[in-house]
Biopython code that builds the backbone (N, CA, C, O; Angstrom):
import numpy as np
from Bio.PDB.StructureBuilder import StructureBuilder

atoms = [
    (1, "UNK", "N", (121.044, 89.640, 115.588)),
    (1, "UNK", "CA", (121.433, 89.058, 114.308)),
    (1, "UNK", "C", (120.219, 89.023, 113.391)),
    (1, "UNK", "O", (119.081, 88.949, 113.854)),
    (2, "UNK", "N", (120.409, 89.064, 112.403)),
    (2, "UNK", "CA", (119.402, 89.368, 111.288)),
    (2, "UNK", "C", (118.558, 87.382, 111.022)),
    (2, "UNK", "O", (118.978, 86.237, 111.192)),
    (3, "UNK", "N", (117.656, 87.817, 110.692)),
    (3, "UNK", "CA", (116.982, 86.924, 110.264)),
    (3, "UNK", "C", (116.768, 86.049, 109.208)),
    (3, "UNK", "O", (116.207, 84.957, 109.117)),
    (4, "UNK", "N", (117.513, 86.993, 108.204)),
    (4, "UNK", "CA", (117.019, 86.795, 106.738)),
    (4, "UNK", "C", (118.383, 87.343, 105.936)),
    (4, "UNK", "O", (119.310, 88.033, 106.360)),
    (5, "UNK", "N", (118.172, 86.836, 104.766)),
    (5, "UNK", "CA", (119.434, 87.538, 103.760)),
    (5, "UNK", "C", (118.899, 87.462, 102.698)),
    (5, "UNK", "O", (118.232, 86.485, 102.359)),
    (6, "UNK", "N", (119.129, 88.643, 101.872)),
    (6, "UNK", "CA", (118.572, 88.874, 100.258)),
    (6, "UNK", "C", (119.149, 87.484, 99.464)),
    (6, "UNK", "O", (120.330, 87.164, 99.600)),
    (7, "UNK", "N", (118.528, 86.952, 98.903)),
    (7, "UNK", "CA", (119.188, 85.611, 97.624)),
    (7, "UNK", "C", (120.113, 86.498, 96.871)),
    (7, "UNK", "O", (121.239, 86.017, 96.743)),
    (8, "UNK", "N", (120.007, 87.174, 96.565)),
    (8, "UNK", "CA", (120.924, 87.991, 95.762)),
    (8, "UNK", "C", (122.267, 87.936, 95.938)),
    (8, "UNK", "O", (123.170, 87.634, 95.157)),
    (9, "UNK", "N", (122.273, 88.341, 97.317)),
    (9, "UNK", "CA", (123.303, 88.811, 98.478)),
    (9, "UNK", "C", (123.975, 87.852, 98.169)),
    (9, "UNK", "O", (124.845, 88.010, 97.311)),
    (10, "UNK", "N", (123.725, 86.244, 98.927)),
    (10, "UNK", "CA", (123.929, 85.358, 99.387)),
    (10, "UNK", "C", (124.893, 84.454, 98.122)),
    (10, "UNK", "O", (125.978, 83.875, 98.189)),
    (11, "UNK", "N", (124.146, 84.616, 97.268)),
    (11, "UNK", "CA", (124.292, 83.911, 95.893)),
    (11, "UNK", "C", (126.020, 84.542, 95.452)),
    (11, "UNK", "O", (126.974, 83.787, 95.262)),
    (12, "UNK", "N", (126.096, 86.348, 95.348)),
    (12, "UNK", "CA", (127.080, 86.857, 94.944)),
    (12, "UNK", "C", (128.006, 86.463, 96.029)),
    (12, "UNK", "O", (129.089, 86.133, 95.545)),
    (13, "UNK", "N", (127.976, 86.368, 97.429)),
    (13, "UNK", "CA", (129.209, 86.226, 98.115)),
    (13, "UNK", "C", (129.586, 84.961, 98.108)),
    (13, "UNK", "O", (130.772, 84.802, 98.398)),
    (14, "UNK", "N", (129.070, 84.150, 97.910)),
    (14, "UNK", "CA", (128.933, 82.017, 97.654)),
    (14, "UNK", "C", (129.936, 82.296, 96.550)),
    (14, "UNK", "O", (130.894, 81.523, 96.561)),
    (15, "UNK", "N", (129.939, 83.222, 95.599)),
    (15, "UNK", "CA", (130.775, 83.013, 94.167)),
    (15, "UNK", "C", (132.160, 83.846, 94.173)),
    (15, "UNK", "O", (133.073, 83.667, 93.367)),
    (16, "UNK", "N", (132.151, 84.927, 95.380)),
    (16, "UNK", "CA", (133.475, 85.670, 95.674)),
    (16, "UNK", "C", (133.655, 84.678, 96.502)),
    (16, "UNK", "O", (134.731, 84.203, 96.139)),
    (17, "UNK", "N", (133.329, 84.154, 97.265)),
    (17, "UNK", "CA", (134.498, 83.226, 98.370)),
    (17, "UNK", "C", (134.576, 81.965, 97.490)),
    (17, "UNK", "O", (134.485, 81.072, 98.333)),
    (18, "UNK", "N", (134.685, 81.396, 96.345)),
    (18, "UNK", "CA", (135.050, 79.908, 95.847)),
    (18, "UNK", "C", (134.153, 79.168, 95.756)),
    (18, "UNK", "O", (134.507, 78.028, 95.456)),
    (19, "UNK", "N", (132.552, 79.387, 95.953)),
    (19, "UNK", "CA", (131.548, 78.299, 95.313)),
    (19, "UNK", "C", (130.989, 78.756, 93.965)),
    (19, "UNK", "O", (130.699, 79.892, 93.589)),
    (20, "UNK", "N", (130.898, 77.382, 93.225)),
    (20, "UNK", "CA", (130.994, 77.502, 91.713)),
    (20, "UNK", "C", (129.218, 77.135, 91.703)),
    (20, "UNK", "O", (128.581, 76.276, 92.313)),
    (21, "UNK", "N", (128.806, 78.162, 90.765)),
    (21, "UNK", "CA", (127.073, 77.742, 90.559)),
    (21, "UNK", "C", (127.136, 76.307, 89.741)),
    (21, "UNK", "O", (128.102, 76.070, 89.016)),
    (22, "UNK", "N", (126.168, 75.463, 89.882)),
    (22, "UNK", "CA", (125.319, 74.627, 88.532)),
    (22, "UNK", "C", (123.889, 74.559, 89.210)),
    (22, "UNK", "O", (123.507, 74.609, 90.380)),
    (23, "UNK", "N", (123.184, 74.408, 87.839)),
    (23, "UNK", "CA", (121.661, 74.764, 88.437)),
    (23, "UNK", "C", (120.574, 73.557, 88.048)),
    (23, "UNK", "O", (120.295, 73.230, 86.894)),
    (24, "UNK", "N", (120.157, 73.112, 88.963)),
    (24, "UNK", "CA", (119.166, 72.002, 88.632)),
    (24, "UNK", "C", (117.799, 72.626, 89.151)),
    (24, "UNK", "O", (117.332, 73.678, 88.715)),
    (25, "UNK", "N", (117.054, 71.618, 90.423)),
    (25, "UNK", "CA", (115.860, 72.005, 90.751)),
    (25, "UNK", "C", (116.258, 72.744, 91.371)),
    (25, "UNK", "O", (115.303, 73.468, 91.651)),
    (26, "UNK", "N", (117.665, 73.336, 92.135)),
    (26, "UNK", "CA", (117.945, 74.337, 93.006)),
    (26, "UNK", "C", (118.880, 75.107, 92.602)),
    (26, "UNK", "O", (118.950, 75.031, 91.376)),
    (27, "UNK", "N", (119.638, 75.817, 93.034)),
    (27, "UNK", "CA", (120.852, 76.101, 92.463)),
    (27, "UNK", "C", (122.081, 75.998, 93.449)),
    (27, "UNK", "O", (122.343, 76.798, 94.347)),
    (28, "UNK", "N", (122.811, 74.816, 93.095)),
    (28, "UNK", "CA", (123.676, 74.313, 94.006)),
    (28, "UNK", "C", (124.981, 75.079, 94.031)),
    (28, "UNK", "O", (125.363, 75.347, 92.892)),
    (29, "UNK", "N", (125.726, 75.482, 94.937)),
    (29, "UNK", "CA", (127.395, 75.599, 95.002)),
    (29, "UNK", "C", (128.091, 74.998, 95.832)),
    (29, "UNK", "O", (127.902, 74.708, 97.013)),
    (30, "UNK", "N", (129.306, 74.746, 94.803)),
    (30, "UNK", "CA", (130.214, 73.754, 95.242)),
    (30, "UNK", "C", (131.620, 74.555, 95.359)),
    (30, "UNK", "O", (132.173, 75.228, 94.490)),
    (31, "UNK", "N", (132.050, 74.277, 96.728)),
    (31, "UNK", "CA", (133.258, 74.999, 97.141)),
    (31, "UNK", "C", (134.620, 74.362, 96.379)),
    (31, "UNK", "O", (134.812, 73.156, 96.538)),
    (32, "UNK", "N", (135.509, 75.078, 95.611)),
    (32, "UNK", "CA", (136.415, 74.923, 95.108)),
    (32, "UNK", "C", (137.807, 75.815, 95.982)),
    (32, "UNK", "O", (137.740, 76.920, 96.521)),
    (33, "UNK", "N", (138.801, 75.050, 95.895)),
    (33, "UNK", "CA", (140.138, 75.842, 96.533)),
    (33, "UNK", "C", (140.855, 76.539, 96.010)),
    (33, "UNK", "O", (140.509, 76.635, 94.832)),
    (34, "UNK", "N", (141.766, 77.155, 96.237)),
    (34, "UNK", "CA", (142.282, 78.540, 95.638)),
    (34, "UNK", "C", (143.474, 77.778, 94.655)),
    (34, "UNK", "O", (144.290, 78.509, 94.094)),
    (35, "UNK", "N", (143.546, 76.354, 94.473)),
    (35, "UNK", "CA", (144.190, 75.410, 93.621)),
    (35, "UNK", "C", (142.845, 75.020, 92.671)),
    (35, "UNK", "O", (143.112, 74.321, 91.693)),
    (36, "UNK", "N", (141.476, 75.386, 92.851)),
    (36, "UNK", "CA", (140.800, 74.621, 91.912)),
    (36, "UNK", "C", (140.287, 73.559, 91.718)),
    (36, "UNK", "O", (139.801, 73.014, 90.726)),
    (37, "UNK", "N", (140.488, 73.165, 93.214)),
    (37, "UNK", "CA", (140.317, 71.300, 93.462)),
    (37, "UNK", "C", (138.390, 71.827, 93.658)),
    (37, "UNK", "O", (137.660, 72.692, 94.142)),
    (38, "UNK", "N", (138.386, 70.723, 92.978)),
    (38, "UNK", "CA", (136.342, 70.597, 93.644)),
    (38, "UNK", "C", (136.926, 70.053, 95.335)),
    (38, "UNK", "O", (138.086, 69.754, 95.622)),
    (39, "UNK", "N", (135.930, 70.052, 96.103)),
    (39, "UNK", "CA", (135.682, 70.026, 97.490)),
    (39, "UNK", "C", (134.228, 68.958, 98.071)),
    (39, "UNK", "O", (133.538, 68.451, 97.187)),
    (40, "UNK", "N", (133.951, 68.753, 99.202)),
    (40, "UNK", "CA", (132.845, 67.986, 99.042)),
    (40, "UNK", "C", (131.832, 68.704, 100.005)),
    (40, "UNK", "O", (130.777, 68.206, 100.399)),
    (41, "UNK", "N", (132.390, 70.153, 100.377)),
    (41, "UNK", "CA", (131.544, 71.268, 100.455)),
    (41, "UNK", "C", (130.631, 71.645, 99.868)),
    (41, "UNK", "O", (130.915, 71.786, 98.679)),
    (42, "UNK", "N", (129.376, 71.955, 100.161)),
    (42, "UNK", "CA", (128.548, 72.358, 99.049)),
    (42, "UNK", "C", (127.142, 73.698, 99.836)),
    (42, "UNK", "O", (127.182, 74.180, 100.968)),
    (43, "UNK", "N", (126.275, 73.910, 98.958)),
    (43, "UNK", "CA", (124.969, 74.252, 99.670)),
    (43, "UNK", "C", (124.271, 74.804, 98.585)),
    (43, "UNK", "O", (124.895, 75.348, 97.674)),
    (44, "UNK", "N", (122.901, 74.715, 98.578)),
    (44, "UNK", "CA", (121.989, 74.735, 97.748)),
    (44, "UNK", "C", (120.981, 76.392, 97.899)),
    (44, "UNK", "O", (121.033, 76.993, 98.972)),
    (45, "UNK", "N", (120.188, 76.926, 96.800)),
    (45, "UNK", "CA", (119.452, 78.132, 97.588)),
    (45, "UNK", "C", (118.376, 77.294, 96.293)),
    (45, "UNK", "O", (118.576, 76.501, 95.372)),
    (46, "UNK", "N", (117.341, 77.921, 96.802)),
    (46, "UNK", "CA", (116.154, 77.359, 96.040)),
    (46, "UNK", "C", (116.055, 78.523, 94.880)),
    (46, "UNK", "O", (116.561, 79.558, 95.314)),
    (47, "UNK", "N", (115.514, 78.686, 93.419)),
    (47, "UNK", "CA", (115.001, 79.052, 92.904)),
    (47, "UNK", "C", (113.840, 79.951, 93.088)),
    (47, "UNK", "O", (113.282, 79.646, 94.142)),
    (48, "UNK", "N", (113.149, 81.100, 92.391)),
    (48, "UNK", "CA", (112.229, 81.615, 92.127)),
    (48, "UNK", "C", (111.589, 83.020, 92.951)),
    (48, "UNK", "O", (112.135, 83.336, 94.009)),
    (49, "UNK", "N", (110.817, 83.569, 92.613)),
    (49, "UNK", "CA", (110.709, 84.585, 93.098)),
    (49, "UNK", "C", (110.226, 84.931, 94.275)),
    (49, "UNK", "O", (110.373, 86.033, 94.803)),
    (50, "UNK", "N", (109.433, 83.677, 94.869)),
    (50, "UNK", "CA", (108.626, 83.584, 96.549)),
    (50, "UNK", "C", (109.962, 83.481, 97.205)),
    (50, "UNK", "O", (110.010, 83.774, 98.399)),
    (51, "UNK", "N", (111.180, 83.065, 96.527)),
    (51, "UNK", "CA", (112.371, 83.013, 97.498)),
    (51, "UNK", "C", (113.298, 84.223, 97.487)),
    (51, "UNK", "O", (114.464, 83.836, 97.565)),
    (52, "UNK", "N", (113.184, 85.725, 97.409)),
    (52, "UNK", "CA", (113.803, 86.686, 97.611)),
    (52, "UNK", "C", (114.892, 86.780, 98.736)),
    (52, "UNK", "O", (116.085, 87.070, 98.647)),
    (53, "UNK", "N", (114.249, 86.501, 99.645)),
    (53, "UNK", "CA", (115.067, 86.373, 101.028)),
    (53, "UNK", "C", (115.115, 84.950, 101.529)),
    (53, "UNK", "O", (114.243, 84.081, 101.502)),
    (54, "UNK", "N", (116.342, 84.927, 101.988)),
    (54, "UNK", "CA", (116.601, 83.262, 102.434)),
    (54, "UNK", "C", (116.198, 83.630, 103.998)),
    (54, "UNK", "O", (116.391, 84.642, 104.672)),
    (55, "UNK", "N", (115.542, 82.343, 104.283)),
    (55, "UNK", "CA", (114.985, 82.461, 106.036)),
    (55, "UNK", "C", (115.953, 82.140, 106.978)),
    (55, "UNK", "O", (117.100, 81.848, 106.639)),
    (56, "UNK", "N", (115.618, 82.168, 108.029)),
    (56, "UNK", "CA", (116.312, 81.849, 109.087)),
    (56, "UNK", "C", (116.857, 80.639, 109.042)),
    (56, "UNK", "O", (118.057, 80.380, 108.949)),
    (57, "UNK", "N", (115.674, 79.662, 109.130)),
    (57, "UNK", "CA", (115.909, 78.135, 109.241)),
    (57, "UNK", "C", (116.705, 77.737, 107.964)),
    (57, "UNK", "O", (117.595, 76.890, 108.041)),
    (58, "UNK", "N", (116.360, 78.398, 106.685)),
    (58, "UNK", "CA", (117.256, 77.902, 105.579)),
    (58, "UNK", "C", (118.964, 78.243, 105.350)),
    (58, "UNK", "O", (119.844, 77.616, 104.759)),
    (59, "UNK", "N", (118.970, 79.621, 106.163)),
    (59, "UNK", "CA", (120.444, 79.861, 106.486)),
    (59, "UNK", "C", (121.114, 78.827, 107.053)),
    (59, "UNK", "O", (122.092, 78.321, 106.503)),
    (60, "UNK", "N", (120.442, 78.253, 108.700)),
    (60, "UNK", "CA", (120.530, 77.572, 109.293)),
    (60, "UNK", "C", (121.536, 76.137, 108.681)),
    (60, "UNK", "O", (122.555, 75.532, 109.014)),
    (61, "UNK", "N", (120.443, 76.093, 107.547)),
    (61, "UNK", "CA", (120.653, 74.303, 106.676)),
    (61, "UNK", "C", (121.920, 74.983, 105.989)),
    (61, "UNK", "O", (122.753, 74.085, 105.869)),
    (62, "UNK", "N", (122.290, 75.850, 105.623)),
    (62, "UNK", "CA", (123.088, 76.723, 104.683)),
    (62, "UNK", "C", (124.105, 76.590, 105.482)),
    (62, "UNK", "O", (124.863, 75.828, 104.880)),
    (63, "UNK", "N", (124.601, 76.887, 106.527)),
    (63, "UNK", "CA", (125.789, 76.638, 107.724)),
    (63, "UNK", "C", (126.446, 75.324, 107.428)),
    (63, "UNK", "O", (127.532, 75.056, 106.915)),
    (64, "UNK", "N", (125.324, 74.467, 107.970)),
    (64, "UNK", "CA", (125.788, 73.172, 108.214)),
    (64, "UNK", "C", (126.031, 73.042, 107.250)),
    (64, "UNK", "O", (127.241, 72.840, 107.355)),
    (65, "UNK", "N", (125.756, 72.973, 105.979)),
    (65, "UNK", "CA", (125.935, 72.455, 104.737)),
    (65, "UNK", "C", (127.890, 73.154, 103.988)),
    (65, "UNK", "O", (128.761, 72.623, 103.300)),
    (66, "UNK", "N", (127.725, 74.608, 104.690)),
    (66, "UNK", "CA", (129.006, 74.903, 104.666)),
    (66, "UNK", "C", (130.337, 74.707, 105.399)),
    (66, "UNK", "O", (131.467, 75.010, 105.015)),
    (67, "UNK", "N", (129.895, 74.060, 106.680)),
    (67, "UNK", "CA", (130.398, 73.657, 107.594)),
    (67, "UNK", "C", (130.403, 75.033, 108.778)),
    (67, "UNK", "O", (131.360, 75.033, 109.552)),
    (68, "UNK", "N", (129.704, 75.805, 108.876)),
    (68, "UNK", "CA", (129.970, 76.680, 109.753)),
    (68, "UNK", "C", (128.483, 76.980, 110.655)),
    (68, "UNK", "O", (127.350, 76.508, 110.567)),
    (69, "UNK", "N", (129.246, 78.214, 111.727)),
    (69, "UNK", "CA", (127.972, 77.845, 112.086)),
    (69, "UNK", "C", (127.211, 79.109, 111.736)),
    (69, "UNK", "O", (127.506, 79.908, 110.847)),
    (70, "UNK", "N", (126.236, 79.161, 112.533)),
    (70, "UNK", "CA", (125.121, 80.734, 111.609)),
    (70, "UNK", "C", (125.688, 81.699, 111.570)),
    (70, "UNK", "O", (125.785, 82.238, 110.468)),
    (71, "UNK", "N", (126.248, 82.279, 112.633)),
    (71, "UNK", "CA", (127.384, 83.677, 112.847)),
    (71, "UNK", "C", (128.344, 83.945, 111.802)),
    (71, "UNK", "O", (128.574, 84.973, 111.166)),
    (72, "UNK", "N", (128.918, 82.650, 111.763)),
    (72, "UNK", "CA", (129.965, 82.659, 110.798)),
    (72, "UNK", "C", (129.934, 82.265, 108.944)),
    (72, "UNK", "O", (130.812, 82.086, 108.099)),
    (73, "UNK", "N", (128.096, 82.264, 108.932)),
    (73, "UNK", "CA", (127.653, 82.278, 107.833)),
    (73, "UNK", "C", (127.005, 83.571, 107.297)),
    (73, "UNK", "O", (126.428, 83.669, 106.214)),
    (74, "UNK", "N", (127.125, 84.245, 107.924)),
    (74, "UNK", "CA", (126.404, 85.436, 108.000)),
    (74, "UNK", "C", (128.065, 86.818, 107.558)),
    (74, "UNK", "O", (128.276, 87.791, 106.835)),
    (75, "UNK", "N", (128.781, 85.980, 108.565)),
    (75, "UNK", "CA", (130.380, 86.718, 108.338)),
    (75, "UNK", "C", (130.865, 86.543, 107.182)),
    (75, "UNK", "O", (131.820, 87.238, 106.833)),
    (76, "UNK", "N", (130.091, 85.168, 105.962)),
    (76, "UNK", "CA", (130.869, 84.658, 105.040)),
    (76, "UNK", "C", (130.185, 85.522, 104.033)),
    (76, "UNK", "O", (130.829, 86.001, 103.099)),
    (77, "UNK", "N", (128.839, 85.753, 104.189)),
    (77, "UNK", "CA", (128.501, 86.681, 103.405)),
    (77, "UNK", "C", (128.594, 88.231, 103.064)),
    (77, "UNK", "O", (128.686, 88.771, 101.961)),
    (78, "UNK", "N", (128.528, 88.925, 104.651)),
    (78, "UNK", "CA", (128.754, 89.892, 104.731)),
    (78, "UNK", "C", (130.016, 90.470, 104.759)),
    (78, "UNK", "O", (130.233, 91.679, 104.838)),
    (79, "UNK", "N", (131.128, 89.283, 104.669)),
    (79, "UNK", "CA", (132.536, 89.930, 104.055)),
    (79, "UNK", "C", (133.825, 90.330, 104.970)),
    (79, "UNK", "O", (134.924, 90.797, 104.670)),
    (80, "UNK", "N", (133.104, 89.869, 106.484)),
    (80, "UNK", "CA", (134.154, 90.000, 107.579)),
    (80, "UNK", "C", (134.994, 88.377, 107.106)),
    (80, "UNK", "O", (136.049, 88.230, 107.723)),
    (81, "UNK", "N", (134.828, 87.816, 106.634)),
    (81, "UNK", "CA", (135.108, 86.239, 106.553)),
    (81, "UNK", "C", (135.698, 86.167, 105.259)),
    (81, "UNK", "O", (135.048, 85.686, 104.330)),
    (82, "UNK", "N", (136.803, 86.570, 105.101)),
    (82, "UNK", "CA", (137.445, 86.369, 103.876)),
    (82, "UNK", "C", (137.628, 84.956, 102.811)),
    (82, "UNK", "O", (137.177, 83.989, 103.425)),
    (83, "UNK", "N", (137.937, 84.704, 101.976)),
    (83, "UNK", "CA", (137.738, 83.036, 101.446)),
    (83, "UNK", "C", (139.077, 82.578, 102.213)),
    (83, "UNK", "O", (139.013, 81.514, 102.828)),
    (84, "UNK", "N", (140.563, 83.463, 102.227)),
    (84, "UNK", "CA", (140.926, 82.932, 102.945)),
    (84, "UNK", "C", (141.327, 82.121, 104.238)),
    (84, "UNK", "O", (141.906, 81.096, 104.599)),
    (85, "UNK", "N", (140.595, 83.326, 104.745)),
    (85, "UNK", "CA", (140.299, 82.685, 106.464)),
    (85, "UNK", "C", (138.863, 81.309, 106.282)),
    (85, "UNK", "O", (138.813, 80.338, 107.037)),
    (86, "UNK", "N", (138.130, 81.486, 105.464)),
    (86, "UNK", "CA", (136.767, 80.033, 105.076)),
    (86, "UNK", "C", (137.801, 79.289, 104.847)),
    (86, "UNK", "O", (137.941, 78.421, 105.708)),
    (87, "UNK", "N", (138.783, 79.285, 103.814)),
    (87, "UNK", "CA", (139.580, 77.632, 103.605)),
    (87, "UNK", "C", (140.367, 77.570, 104.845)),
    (87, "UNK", "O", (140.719, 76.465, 105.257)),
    (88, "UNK", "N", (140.624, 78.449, 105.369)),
    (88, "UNK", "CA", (141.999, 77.931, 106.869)),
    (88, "UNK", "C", (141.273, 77.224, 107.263)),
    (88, "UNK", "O", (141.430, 76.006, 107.343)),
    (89, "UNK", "N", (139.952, 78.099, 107.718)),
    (89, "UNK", "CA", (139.056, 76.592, 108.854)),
    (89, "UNK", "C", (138.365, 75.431, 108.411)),
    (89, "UNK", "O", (137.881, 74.627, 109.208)),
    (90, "UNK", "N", (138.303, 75.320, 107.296)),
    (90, "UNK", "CA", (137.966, 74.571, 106.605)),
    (90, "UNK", "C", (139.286, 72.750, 106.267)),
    (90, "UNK", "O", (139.067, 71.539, 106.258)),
    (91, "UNK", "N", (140.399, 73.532, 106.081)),
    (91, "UNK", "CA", (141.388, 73.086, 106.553)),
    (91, "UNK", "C", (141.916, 72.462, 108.070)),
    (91, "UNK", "O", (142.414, 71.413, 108.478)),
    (92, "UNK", "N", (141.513, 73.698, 108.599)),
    (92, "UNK", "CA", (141.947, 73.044, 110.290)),
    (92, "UNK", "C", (140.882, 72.034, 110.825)),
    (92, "UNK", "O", (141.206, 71.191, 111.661)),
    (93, "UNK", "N", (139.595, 72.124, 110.332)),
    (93, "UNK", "CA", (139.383, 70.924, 110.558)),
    (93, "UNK", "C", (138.866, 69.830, 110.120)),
    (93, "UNK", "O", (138.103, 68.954, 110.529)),
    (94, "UNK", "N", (139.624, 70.152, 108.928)),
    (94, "UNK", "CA", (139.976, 68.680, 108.202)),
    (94, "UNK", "C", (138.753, 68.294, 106.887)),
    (94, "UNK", "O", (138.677, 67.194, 106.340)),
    (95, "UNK", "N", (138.221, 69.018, 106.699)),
    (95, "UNK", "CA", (136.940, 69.155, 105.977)),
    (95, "UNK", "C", (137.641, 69.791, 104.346)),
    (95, "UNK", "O", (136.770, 70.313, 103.650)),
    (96, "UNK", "N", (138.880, 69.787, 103.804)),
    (96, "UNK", "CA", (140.139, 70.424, 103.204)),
    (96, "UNK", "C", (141.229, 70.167, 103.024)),
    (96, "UNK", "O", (142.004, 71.109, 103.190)),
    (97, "UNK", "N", (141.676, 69.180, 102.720)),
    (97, "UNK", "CA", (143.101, 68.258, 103.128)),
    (97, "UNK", "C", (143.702, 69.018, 102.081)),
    (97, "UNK", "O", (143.254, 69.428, 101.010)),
    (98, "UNK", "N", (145.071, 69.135, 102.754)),
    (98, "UNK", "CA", (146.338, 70.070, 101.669)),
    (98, "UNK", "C", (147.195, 68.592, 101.518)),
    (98, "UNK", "O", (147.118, 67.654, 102.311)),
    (99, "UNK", "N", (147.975, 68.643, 100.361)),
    (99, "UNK", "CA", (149.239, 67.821, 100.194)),
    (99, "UNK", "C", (149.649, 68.511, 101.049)),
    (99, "UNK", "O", (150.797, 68.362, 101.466)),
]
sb = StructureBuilder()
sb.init_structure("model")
sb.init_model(0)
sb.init_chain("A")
sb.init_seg("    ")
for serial, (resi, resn, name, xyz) in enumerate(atoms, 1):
    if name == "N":
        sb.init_residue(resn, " ", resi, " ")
    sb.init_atom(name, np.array(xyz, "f"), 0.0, 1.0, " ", f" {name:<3s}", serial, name[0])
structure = sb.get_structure()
């Protein structure tokens, strides 16, 4: 498994699967549902140019923060992990409440 992921990368697939940018000291996304509801999902990538590639350990924080784990953060980016299948599990466990 790879080590690292381009910010680039990471940033564009955060915004095809349903996280919405706003940018402070970091640049945060916040997972929204395919209804539009804000979520209390989130995860942050740091700013600037020493940060090209996101590290290991920051993916790491990037998981948890998405609720998944590294494998399947790595799947969310690289596109085996559709947004639909991210909200099912996101849903199944309970981290997503449907009416």
């Amino acid at each position: 498994m790879r080590k690292t992921q381009p910010r680039k990368n990471v940033e564009n697939a955060l915004k095809k699967k349903g996280f919405e940018q706003s940018n402070r000291d970091h640049k945060k996304f916040t997972y929204h549902t395919f209804e539009g509801e804000k979520t209390s999902i989130w995860t942050k990538i740091s700013h600037g140019t020493s940060h090209k590639d996101i590290s290991r350990d920051n993916l790491k924080k990037m998981a948890r923060q998405c609720r998944l784990d590294l494998e399947s953060l790595h799947d969310l980016i690289d596109c085996p992990l559709s947004r639909e299948e991210y909200q099912k599990i996101q849903i199944s466990s309970g981290d997503i409440r449907t009416n």
